[in-house]
N, C-alpha and C positions, 0 to 999 in steps of 0.2 A: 435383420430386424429394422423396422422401419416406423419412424414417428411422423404423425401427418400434423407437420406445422403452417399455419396461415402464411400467405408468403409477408405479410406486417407484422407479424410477429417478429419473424425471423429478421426480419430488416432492424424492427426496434434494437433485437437482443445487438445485431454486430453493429449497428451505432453505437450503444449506449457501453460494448465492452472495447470498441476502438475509441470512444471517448475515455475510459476511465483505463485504457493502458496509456493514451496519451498523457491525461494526469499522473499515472503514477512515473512516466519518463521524465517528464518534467518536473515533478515534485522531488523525485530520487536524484535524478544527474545534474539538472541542467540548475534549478533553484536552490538546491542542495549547498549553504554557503562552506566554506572549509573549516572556520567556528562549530558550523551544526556538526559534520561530516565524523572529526576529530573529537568534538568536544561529547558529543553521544555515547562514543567510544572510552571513556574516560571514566579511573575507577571511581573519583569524586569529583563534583561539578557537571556531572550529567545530566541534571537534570530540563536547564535551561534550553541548553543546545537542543536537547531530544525530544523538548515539549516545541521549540518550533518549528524543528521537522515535521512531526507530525501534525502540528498544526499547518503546515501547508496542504497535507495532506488533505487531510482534512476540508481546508478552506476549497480542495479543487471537487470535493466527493459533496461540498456544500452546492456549487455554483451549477454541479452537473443536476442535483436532486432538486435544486427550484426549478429547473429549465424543465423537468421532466414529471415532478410531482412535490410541489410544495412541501406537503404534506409529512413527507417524511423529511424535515429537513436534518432531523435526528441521527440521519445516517451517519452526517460529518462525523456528530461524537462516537460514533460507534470507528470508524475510520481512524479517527484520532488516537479511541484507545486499545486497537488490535495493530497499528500501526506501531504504536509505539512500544509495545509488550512485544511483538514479535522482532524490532531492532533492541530493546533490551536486552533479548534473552540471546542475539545473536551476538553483541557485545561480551556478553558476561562467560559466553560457552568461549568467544576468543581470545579474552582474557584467559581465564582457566587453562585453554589447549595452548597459546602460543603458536598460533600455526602463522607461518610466514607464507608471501605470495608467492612462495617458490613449491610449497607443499600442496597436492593436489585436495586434501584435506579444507583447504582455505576457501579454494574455491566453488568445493561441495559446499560449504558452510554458506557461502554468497548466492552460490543456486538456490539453498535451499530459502534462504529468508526470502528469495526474490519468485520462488514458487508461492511459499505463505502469502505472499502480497498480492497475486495475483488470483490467488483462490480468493482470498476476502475482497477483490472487484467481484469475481464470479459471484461471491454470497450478495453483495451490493447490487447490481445490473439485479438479480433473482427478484430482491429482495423491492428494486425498483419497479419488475413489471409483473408482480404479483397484484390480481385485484385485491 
C-alpha cells in the first residue's frame, strides 16, 4: 500500500517530529532538574515539581507552534496537560507496584510513559500541519 505524499509535506512532517523529539529529549533528560525528576515522583508535594516539568514541556511544544503556526499556540497547554497526566499516572502505577530498576517491569513502565509522550508529539506535528 502506498500513499502519494507531496515531497513538502513529508519534509514539513520529519522537521517538525525531529523538532519536537528534540524537545521532548531535552525537556525529559537533559532540563529535567533532580527537584522536578524526584519530586513528581513523590506521594505528597508533587505538585510543584510536576507542574514545571511539564511546563518546560510545554514552553518547548510553545516555541516550536509560533515558528510554525501562531495560531495554535494552545497546543503548549494541551502538552502541558497530557504531559503531565501521563508522568502522573506513571508515578502513581510506581508507587503502587514498587518495581525496582532491577525488575524488567520498571523498565516496561518507562517504555511505556516515553511511547505516550511520543504519540502526543505525533498528535501535535498532526495536529500542527493540519489545514
Amino acid at each position: 500500500m502506498t500513499f502519494p505524499v507531496p515531497t513538502a509535506a513529508l519534509l514539513a512532517t520529519c522537521v517538525l517530529m525531529t523538532a519536537m523529539a528534540a524537545k521532548h529529549f531535552l525537556a525529559d533528560f537533559v532540563l529535567q532538574t533532580d527537584w522536578m525528576a524526584r519530586g513528581k515522583e513523590r506521594v505528597d508535594g508533587w505538585v510543584l515539581p510536576l507542574a514545571a516539568h511539564a511546563g518546560i514541556h510545554a514552553l518547548g511544544t510553545l516555541l516550536v507552534a509560533l515558528a510554525v503556526r501562531p495560531t495554535l499556540w494552545w497546543l503548549a497547554l494541551v502538552d502541558f496537560l497530557v504531559h503531565g497526566l501521563v508522568d502522573r499516572g506513571k508515578a502513581l502505577t510506581s508507587q503502587r507496584a514498587r518495581w525496582q530498576v532491577t525488575d524488567a517491569r520498571f523498565w516496561w513502565l518507562l517504555g511505556f510513559d516515553q511511547l505516550l509522550h511520543q504519540l502526543t508529539n505525533i498528535g501535535l506535528v498532526a495536529a500542527l500541519l493540519l489545514p
